[in-house]
C-alpha positions in Angstrom: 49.8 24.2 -50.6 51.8 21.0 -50.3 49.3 18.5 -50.2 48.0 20.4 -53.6 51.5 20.0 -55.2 51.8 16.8 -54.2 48.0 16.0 -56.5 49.8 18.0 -59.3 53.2 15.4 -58.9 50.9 12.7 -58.3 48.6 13.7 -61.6 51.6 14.2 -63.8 52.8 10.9 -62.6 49.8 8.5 -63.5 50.0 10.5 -67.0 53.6 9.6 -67.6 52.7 5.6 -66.5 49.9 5.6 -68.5 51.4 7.1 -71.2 54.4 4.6 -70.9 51.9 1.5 -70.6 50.4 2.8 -73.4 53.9 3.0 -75.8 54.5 -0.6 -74.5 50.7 -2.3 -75.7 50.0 -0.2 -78.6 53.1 0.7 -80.4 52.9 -1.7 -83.7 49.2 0.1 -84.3 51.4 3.9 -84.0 54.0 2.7 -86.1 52.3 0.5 -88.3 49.1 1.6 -90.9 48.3 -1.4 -93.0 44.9 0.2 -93.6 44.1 4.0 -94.7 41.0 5.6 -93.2 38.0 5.1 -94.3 39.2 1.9 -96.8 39.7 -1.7 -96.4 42.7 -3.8 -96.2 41.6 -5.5 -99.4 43.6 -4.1 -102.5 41.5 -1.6 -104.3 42.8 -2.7 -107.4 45.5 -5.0 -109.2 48.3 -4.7 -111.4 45.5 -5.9 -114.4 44.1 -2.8 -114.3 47.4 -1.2 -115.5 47.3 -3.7 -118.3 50.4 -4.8 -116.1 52.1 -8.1 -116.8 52.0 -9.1 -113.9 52.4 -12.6 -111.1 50.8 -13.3 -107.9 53.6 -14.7 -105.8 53.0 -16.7 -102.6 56.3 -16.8 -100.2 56.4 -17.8 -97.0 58.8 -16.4 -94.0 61.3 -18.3 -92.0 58.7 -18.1 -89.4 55.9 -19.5 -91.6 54.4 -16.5 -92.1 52.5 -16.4 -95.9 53.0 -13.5 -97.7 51.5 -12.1 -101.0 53.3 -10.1 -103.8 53.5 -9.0 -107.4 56.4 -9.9 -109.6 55.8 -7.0 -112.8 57.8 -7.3 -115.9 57.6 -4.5 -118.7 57.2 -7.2 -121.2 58.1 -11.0 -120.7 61.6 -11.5 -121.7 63.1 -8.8 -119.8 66.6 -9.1 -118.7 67.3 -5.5 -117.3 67.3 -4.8 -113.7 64.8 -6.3 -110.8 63.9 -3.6 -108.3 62.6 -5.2 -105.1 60.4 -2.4 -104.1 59.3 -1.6 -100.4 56.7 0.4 -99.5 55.6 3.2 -97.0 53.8 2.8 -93.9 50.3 3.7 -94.5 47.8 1.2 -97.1 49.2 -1.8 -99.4 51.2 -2.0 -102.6 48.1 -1.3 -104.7 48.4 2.2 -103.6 51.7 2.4 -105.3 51.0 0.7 -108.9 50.1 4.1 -110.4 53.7 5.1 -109.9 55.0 1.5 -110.5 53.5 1.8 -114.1 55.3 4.8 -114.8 58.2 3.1 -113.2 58.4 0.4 -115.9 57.8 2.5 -118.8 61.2 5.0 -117.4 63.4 2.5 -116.2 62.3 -1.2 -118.6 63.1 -2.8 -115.5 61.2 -5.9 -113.6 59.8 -4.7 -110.5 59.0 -7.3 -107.3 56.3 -5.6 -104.9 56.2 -7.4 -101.7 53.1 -7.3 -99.2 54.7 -7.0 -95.3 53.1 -9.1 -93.2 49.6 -7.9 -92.1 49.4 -5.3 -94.9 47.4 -6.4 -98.0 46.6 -10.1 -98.3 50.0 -11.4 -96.3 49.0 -12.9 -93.1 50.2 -12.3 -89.5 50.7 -9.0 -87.7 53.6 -6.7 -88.7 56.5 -6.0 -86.7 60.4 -5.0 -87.0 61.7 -8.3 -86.6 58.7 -10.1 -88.7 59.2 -7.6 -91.5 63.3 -8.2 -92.0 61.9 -11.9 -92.6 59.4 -11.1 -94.8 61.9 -8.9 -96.9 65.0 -12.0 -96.6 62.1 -14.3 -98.2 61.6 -12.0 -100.8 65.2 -11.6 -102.0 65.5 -15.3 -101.4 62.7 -15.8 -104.2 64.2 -13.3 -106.6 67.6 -15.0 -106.1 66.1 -18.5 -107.0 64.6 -17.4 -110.2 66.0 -18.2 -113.7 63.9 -15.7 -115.9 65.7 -12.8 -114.5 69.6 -11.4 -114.0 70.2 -11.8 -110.3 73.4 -9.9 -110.2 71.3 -7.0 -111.2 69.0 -7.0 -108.2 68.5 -3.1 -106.9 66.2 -2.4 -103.1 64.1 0.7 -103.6 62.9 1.9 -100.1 60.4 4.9 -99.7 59.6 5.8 -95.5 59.5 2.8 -93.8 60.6 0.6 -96.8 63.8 2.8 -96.7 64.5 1.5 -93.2 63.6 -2.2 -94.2 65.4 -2.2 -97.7 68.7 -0.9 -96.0 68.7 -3.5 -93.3 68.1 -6.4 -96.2 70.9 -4.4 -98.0 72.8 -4.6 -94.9 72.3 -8.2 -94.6 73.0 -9.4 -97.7 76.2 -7.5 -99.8 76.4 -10.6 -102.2 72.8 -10.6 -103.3 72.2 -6.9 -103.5 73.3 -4.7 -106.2 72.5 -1.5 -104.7 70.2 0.5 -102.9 67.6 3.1 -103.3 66.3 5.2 -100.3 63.8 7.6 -100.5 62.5 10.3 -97.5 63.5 7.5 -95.3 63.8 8.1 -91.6 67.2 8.1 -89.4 65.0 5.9 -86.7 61.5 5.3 -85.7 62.8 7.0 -81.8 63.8 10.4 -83.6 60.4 9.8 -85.4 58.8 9.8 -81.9 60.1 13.2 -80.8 58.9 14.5 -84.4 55.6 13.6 -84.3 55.5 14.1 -80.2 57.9 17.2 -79.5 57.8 16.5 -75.5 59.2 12.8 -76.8 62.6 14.0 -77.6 63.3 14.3 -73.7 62.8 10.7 -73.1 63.3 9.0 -76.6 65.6 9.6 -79.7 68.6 8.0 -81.4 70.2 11.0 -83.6 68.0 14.2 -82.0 67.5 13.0 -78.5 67.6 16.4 -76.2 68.0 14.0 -72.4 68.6 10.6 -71.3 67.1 8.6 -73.9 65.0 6.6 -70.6 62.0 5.3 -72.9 64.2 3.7 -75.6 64.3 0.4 -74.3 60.7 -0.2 -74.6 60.6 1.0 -78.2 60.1 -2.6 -80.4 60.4 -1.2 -83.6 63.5 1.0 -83.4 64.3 0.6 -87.4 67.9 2.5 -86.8 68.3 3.3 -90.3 71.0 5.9 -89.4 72.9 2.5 -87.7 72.7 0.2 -90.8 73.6 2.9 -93.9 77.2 3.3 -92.6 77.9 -0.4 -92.8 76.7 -0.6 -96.6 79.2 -0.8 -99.1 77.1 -1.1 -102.0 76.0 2.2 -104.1 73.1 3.9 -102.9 70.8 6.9 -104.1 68.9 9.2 -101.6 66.0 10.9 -102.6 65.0 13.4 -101.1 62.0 16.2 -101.2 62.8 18.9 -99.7 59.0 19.7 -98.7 58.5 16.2 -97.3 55.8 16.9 -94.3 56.3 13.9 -92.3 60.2 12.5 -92.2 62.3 15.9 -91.7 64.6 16.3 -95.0 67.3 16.5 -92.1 66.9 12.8 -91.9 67.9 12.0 -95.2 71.0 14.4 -94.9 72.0 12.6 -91.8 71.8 9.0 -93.6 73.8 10.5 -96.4 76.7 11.3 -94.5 76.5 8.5 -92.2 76.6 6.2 -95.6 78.9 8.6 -97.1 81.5 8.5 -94.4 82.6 4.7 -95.7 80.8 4.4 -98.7 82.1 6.6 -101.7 79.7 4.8 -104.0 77.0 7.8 -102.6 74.7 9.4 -105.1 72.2 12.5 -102.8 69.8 14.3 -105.2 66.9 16.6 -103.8 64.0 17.8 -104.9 62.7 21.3 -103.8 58.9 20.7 -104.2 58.5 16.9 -103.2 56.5 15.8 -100.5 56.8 12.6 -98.2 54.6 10.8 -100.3 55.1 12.7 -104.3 58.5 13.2 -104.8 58.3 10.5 -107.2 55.6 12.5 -109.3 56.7 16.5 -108.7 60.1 15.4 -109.6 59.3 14.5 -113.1 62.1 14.0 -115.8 64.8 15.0 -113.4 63.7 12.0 -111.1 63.4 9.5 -113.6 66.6 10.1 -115.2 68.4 10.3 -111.9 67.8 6.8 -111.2 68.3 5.5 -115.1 71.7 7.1 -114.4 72.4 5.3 -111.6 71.2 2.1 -113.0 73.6 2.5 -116.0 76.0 3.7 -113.5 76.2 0.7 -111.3 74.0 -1.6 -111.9 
């Protein structure tokens, strides 16, 4: 009987170490997608397809990293508001132009669509600390340009750009005029124990049930809930309530970790979004919300 309890220990000890070994090589694959199944990393199609006005802009990173993007204007001698859009995980910014179209005919504002790095055309391999560069070099390039108002610069975050717009919001209170987040996650380690139950054990920031021993080797912690409640600009959560990937509990936490020092707070949900059409199901009631916070703030 012992030396059979000691193959179960022993069994569900090489799981746990292979499982950890695995976390620690293949982490930026789990957490990042740059490419949907069954498609290519090439963009399926451009903004020219939209009959977008639209320019291919070449940055590169503080760490030389080049990175492709679109600048879109509604029509050429717009002044309104820039949105420097990020996106979610999964596939490359011509996934979003659809909604980006309809963005430009609600709002009349410019829109700047960056490529992280190794999504789209952008070189190099993604990665948290790769990705706050690539976003810095973005704002930088908006900042620099004379054909648009730069005190009227607003970060709109959906997913995983929520957790990389609020960290360049963070980072830069003078160049930012406010911020958009939209199903955003509270961390990628409470994201772990949602997609993994058992996770929440061994890994978490917010919704960590026990020691938190597997933290450490996370790379990519994004700790969105950290960075919100040290913004002092405006910000607007979005928020579907049906969202089957980030638990809407997320977004409530962010909200009143922001909203604890920041009364400039705007939280608006919508009962039949989903992670990825909140933006669509939401209709006029999501369009005017942010028009109202434009005119509001920015």
């Amino acid at each position: 009987m012992g030396s059979y309890m000691s193959l179960i220990l022993y069994g569900v000890g090489g799981v746990a170490v292979a499982g950890v070994a695995l976390l620690v090589a293949f982490q930026e694959k789990l957490v990042y997608v740059p490419v949907l199944p069954g498609l290519t990393r090439s963009y399926s199609v451009t903004p020219a397809r939209f009959r977008l006005l639209s320019e291919d802009v070449w940055l590169t990173s503080s760490d030389g990293i080049r990175l492709h993007s679109w600048f879109i204007k509604p029509f050429p001698d717009c002044r309104g508001p820039t949105m420097l859009f990020f996106q979610e995980n999964a596939g490359n910014i011509a996934h979003r132009l659809e909604m980006v179209a309809i963005l430009l005919q609600r709002l009349h504002c410019n829109v700047f669509m960056l490529s992280y790095r190794g999504y789209g055309a952008s070189d190099g391999f993604p990665s948290q600390v790769g990705i706050t560069k690539d976003a810095q070099a973005a704002l930088d390039h908006l900042i620099q340009r004379t054909d648009i108002d730069t005190s009227r610069i607003v970060v709109f975050g959906r997913s995983l750009g929520g957790a990389v717009g609020a960290t360049l919001t963070k980072n830069n209170p003078d160049k930012v005029a406010a911020l958009i987040l939209e199903n955003t996650f509270t961390s990628i380690l409470d994201m772990a124990g949602v997609l993994l139950p058992i996770l929440k054990w061994f890994i978490g920031k917010s919704g960590c049930k026990g020691p938190r021993i597997l933290n450490f080797l996370v790379r990519s912690p994004w700790n969105t809930i950290d960075v919100v409640g040290q913004i002092k600009q405006p910000i607007l959560f979005l928020s579907g309530l049906r969202d089957e990937m980030v638990p809407p509990s997320h977004m409530e936490m962010l909200y009143a970790k922001a909203a604890a020092n920041n009364r400039r707070c705007l939280f608006v949900d919508f009962p039949t979004g989903m992670h990825m059409d909140t933006w669509l199901v939401g209709g006029d009631v999501y369009w005017r919300t942010i028009l109202e916070f434009f005119e509001k703030h920015v």
